[in-house]
C-alpha positions in Angstrom: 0.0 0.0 0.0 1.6 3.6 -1.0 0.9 6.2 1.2 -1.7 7.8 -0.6 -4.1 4.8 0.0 -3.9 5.4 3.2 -6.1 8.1 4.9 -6.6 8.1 8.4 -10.3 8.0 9.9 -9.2 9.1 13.3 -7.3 12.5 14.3 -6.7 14.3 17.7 -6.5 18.1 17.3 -6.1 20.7 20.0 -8.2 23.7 19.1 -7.3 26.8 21.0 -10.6 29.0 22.5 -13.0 30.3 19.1 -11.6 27.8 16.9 -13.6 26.0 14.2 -14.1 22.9 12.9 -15.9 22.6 9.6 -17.4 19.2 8.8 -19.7 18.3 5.7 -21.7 15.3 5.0 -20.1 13.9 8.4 -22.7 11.8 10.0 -21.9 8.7 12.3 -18.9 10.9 13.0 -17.9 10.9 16.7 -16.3 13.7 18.2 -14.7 13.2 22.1 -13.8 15.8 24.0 -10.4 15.0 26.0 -9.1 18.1 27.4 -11.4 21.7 27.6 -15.0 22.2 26.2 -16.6 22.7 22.7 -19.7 23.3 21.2 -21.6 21.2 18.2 -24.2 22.5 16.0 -25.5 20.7 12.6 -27.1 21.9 10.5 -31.2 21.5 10.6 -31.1 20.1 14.0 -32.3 22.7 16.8 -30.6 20.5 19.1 -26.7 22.2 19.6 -24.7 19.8 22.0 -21.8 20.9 24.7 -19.1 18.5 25.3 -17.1 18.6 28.7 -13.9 16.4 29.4 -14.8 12.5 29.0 -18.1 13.6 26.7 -18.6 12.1 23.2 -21.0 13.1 20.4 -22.0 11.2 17.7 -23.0 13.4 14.1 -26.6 13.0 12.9 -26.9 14.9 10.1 -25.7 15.4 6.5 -24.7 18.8 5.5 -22.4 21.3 7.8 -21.5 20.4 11.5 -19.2 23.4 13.4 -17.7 22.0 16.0 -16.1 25.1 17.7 -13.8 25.8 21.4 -15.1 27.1 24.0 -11.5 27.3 25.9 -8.3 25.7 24.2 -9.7 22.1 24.0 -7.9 18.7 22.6 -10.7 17.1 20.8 -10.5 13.1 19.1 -12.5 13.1 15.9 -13.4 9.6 14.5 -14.5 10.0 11.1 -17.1 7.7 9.1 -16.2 6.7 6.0 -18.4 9.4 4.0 -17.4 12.4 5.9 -14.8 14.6 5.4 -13.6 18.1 7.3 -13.3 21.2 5.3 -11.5 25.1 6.1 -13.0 26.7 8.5 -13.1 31.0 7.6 -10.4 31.7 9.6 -8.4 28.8 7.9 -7.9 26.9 11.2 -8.4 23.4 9.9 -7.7 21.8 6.2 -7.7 18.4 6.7 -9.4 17.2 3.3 -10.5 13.2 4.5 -12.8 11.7 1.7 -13.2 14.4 -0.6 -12.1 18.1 -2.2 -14.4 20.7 -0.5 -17.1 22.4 -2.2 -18.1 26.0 -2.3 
């Protein structure tokens, strides 16, 4: 297997406070908080979700997810197979995983 076969389906990041995470199309993704706090919101779901230390969230939804610090936070982000994380605005994150990004 060459290395571009490979792409890795699980990352750990550490987000300082107001960063973003940009996912698309990123359901049955699971995001665990290990260190700090960060806040989920999908789009079309009312329900946003707050994850302290220890917490984990699974994605519901297709379309965009922000996952987003709330103090400098180390997050684990497991990825299904379909989902994949795009920039953010502030250019934070630009980890393509299954796909280029659309805009």
């Amino acid at each position: 297997m060459s290395a571009i076969d490979y792409i890795p389906t699980r990352h750990q990041l550490t987000l300082q406070r107001g960063a973003r995470l940009s996912l698309r199309d990123a359901a049955g993704t699971a995001v665990s908080a290990l260190e700090g706090c960060v806040w989920i919101t999908e789009e079309r779901n009312p329900r946003d979700v707050v994850l302290n230390p220890g917490e984990s969230y699974r994605l519901a939804g297709k379309g965009l997810s922000l996952v987003e610090a709330l103090s400098r936070a180390q997050i684990s982000i497991s990825f299904a197979a379909s989902a994949r994380a795009v920039p953010s605005r502030d250019g934070e994150i630009e980890q393509a995983v299954a796909a280029p990004a659309r805009y």
